[in-house]
C-alpha positions in Angstrom: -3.3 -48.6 -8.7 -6.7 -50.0 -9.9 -8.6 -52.5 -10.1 -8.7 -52.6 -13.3 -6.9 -56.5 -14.3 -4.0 -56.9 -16.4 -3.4 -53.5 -18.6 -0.6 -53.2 -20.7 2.3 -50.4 -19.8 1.5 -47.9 -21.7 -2.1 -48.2 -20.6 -1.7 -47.1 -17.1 -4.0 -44.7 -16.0 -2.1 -42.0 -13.6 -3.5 -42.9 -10.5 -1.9 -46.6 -11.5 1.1 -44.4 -12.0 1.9 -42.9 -9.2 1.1 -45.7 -7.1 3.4 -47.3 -9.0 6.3 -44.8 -8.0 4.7 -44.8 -4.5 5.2 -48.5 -4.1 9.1 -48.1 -5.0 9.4 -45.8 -2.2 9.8 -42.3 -4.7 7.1 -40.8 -6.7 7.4 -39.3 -10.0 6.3 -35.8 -12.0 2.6 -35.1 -12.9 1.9 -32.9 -15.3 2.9 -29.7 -16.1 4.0 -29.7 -12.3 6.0 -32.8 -12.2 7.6 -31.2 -15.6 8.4 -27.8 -13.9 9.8 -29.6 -10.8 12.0 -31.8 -12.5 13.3 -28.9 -14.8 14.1 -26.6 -11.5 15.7 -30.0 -10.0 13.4 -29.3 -7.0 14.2 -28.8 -3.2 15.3 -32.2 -3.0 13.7 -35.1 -2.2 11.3 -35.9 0.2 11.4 -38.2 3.0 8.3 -40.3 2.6 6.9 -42.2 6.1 4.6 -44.6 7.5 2.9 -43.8 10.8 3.6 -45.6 13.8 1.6 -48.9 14.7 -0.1 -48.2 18.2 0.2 -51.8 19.5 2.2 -52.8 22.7 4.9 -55.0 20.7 7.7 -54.4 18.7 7.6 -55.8 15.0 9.9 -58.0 13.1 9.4 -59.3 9.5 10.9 -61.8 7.4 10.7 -62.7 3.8 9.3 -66.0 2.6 10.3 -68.3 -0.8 7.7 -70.8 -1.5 7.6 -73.1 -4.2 4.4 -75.0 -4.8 5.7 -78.5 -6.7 2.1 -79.0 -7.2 1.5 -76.5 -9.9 3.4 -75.8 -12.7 5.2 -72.6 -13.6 2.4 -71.1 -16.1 5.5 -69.0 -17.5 8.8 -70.6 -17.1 8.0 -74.0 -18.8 7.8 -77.9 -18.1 9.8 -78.5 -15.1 9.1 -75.3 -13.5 6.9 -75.0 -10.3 4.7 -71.9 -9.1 7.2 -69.8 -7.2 5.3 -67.6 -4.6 7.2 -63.9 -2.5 5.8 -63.6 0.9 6.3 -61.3 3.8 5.5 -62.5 7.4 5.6 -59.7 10.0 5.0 -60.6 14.0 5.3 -59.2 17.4 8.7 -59.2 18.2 11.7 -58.8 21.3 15.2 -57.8 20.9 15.0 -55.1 18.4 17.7 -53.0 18.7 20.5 -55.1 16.6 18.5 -55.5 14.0 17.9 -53.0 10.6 14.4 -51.5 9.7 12.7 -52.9 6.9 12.4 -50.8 4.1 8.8 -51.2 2.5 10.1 -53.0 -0.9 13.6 -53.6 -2.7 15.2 -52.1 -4.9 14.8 -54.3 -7.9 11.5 -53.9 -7.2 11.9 -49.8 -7.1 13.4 -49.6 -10.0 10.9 -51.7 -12.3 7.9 -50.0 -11.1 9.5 -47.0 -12.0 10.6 -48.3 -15.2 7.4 -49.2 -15.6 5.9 -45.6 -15.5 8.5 -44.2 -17.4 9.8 -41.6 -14.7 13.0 -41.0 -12.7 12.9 -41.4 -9.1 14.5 -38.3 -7.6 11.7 -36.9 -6.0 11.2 -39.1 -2.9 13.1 -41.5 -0.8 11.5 -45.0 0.4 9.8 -45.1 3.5 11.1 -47.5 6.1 8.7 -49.6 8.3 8.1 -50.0 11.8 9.3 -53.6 11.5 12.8 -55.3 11.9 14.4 -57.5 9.4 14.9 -61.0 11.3 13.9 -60.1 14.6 13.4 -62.6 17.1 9.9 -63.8 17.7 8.0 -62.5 21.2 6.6 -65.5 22.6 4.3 -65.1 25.2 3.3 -68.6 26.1 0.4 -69.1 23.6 0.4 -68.9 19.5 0.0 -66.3 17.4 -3.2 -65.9 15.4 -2.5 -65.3 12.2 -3.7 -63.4 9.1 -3.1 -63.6 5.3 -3.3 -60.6 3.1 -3.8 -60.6 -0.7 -2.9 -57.7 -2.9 -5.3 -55.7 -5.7 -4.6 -56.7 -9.4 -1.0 -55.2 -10.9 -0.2 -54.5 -7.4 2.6 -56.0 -4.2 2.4 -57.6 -1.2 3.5 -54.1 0.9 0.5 -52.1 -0.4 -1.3 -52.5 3.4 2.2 -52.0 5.5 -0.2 -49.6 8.0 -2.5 -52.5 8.4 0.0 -55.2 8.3 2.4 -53.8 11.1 -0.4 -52.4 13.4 -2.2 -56.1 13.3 1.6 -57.6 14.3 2.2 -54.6 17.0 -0.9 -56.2 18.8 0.3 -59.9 18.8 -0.4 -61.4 15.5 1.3 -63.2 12.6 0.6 -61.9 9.1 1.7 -63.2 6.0 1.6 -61.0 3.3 1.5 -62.6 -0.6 2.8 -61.5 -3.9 1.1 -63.2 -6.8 3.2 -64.0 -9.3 2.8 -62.5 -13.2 0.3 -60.1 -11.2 3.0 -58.4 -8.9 6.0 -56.5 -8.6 8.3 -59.1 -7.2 11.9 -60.1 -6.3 12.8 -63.9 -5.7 16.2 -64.3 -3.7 18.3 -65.0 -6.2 17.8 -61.6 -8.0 14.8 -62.5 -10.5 12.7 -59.9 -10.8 9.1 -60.4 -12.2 6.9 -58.1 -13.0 2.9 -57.8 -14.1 1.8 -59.0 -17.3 -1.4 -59.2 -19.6 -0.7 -63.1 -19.7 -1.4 -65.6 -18.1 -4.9 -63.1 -16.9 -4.7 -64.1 -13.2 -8.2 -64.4 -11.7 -9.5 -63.7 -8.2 -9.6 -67.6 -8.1 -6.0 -68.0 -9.0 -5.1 -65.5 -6.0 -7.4 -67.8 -4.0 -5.6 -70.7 -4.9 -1.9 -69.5 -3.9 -3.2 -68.2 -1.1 -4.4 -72.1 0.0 -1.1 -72.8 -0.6 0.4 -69.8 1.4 -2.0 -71.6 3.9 0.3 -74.8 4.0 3.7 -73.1 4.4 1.7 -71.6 7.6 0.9 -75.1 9.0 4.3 -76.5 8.3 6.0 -73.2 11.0 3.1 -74.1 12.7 4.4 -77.8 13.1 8.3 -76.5 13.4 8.6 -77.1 9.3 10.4 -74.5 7.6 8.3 -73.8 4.3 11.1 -71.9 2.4 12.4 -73.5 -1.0 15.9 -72.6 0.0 15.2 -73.5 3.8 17.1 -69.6 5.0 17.5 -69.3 8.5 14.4 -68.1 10.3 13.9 -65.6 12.9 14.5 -67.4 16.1 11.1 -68.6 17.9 9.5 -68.7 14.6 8.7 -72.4 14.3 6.2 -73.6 16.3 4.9 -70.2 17.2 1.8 -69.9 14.7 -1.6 -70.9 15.5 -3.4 -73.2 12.6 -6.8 -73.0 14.2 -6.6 -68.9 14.4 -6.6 -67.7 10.8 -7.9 -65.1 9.4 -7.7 -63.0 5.7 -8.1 -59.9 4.4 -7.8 -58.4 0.9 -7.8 -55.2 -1.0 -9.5 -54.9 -4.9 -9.4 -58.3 -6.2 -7.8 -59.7 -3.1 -10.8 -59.2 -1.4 -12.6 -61.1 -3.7 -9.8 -63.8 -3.8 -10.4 -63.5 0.5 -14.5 -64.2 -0.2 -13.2 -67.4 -2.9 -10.5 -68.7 0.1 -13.2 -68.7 2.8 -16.2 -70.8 0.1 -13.0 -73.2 -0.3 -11.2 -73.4 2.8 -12.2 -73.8 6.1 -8.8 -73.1 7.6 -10.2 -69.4 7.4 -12.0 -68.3 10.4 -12.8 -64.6 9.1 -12.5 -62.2 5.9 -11.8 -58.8 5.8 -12.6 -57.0 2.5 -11.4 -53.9 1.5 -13.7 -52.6 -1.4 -13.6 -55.8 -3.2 -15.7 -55.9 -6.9 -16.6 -59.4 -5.9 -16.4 -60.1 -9.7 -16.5 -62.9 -10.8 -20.1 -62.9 -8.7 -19.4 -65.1 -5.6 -22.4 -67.6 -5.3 -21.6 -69.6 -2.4 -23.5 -69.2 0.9 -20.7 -68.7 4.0 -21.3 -69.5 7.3 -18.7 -67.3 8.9 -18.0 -64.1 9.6 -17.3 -61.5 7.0 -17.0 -58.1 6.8 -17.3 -55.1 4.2 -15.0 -51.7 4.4 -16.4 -50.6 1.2 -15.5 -47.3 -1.2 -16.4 -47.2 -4.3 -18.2 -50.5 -4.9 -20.6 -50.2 -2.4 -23.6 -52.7 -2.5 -26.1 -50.1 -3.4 -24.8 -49.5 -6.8 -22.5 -53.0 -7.1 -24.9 -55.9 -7.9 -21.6 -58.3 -7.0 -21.1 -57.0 -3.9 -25.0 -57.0 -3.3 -24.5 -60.7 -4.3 -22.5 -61.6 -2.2 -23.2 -60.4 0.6 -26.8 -61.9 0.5 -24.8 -65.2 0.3 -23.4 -64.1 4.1 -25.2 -66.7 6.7 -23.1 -65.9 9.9 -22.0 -62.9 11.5 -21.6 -59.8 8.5 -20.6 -56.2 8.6 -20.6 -53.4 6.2 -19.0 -49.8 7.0 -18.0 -47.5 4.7 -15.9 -44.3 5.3 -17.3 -41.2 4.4 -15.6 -39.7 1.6 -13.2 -42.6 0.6 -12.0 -43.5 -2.8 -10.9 -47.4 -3.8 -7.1 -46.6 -2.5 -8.5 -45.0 1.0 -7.6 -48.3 2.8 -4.3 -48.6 1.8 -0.8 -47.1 2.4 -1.5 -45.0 -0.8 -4.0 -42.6 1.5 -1.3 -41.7 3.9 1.6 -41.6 1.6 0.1 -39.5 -1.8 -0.7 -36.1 0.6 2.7 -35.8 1.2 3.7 -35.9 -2.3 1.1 -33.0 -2.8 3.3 -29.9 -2.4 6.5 -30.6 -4.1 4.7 -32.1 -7.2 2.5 -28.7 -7.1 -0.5 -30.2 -6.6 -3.6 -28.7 -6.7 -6.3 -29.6 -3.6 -8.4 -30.8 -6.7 -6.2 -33.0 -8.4 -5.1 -34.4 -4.6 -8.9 -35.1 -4.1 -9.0 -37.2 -7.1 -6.4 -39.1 -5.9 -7.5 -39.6 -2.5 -11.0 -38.5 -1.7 -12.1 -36.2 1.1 -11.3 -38.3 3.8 -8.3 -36.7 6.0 -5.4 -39.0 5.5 -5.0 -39.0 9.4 -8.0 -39.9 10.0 -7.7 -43.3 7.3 -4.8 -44.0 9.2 -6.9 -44.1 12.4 -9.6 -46.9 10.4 -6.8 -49.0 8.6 -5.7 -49.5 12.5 -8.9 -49.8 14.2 -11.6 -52.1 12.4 -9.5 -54.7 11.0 -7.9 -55.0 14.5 -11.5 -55.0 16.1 -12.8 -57.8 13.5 -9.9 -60.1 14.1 -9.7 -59.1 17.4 -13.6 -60.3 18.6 -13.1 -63.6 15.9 -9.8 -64.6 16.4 -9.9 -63.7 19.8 -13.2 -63.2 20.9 -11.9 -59.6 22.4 -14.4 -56.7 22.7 -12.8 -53.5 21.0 -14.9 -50.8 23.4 -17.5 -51.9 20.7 -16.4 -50.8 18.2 -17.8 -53.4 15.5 -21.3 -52.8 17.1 -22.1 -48.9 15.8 -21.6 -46.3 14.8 -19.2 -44.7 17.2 -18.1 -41.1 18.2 -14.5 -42.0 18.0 -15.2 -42.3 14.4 -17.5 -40.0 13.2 -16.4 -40.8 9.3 -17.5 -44.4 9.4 -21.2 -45.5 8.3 -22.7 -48.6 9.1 -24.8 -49.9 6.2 -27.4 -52.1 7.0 
């Protein structure tokens, strides 16, 4: 899963490949090892997992079906509308009744794995931490809330560690598939998948996520946002805070993030994981942002040097020692458990993943985004975490 925008199928490079098979839940064969598993039939498959989110609350999750009757359909033809998949996951009570949510569909399964051409027999779908129409936790005040944005050729699950660990700790996210550049299933079994055209743009992303943006305000104002108005989780409406929003993005949702915040004051704060900032981001913002960068760093990135010299209010840059473009993402945790029944060699895992310990990217995806949005959506200290480097975390750099 790169960055790289809009590549036909048979282009896919391999680590596109098996993130692809990752994001159905199974992986596929690599190789000559992949070749001599599958001819062996293997030990069966493996049970993939997510790890735990650390936060006090239950989670519960609920899809979303928007339709925004201002745009057209830049596929379907006259009389279609942009048709948007969301996610929105939340603290929630009353868990027990209620199914875990497995990390994507089926459909969706089976057409990433279509896509890459293998079989999926070697893993079996993780499950979340979160429960499929759970009731909402009220506590007496809203939830903040805070929108992610997928990487290019990519799905709205591809942060679940982040996602469920921000929702343990009393928040409301809403996660986005956008259209023609996702993997996505709408409820009445259409299944869309990425293509070369129409070439999304960073500024596309930023412009559903706007919308995403309204279908928050209308739960906040007890409006249900969803085309086919489906039965929400109970507590849901009326339990989002519009003046509490944050964003966060991986690849070229994080530059979509940087293009929502220069456009929309509705968000507070921006999270970026290793965004290319391309196109270059010119305008000057006056709140805060923050860098977890990889392999676009600003030292060798001009766009990312761009824009954060365009940052006027409070800014941040870390960088984890030994991470690769995927290291703040699900795909860190999930690829290392692949490792030994594809036969992979510590080398070729390393090119997939980098040198940081999977365990210990766990430990970042849940601890700096929840600090950021924690001291600007809350104005809660995290032990200080945001304000150095810190022995907790010996991995993470601060870049001045």
């Amino acid at each position: 899963m790169t960055t790289t925008p809009f590549m036909h199928q048979e282009g896919m490079t391999r680590r596109r490949m098996l993130g692809a098979a990752l994001a159905a839940g199974a992986t596929v064969p690599i190789g000559a090892a992949g070749r001599a598993w599958a001819a062996s039939a293997g030990p069966g498959p493996v049970q993939l997992t997510l790890p735990a989110p650390t936060g006090p609350y239950p989670v519960g999750t609920v899809p979303l079906h928007l339709v925004d009757t201002s745009r057209p359909d830049p596929v379907a033809g006259p009389g279609h509308h942009r048709e948007l998949m969301a996610g929105l996951w939340y603290p929630a009570r009353g868990v027990g009744r209620y199914p875990r949510a497995p990390w994507t569909s089926p459909a969706v399964a089976r057409a990433l794995l279509t896509a890459a051409q293998f079989p999926a027999d070697v893993a079996v779908a993780p499950l979340t931490a979160a429960h499929e129409g759970a009731p909402v936790l009220r506590t007496g005040r809203r939830l903040p809330v805070v929108v992610f944005s997928h990487g290019a050729h990519d799905h709205r699950a591809d942060t679940t560690i982040v996602v469920q660990e921000l929702a343990s700790h009393g928040y409301a996210v809403v996660t986005v598939d956008h259209t023609y550049d996702a993997f996505s299933v709408f409820p009445d079994g259409r299944l869309t998948v990425p293509l070369d055209q129409p070439a999304l743009t960073p500024r596309d992303f930023a412009t559903d996520v706007r919308f995403v943006l309204d279908g928050v305000e209308d739960l906040a104002a007890g409006r249900n946002p969803d085309a086919g108005h489906r039965p929400l989780p109970a507590g849901l409406l009326g339990a989002l805070d519009p003046q509490r929003i944050g964003m966060f993005g991986w690849s070229k949702g994080a530059t979509a993030t940087a293009f929502v915040m220069s456009e929309d004051r509705r968000v507070r704060a921006g999270l970026s994981f290793d965004g290319p900032m391309q196109p270059m981001v010119t305008t000057d913002l006056d709140r805060p942002f923050m860098l977890m960068t990889a392999e676009h760093p600003r030292a060798t990135d001009p766009s990312v040097a761009e824009f954060w010299s365009h940052l006027r209010g409070w800014r941040l840059n870390v960088q984890a020692q030994g991470a690769v473009h995927s290291s703040y993402c699900d795909i860190q945790f999930l690829i290392p458990q692949l490792a030994q029944v594809l036969g992979m060699s510590a080398a070729d895992l390393q090119g997939w993943i980098g040198t940081l310990d999977p365990a210990r990217a766990v430990r970042i995806q849940q601890a700096y985004p929840l600090a950021f949005f924690d001291l600007h959506l809350r104005h809660r200290g995290q032990g200080h975490l945001l304000d150095g480097p810190c022995p907790a975390f010996p991995e993470v750099t601060f870049i001045p």
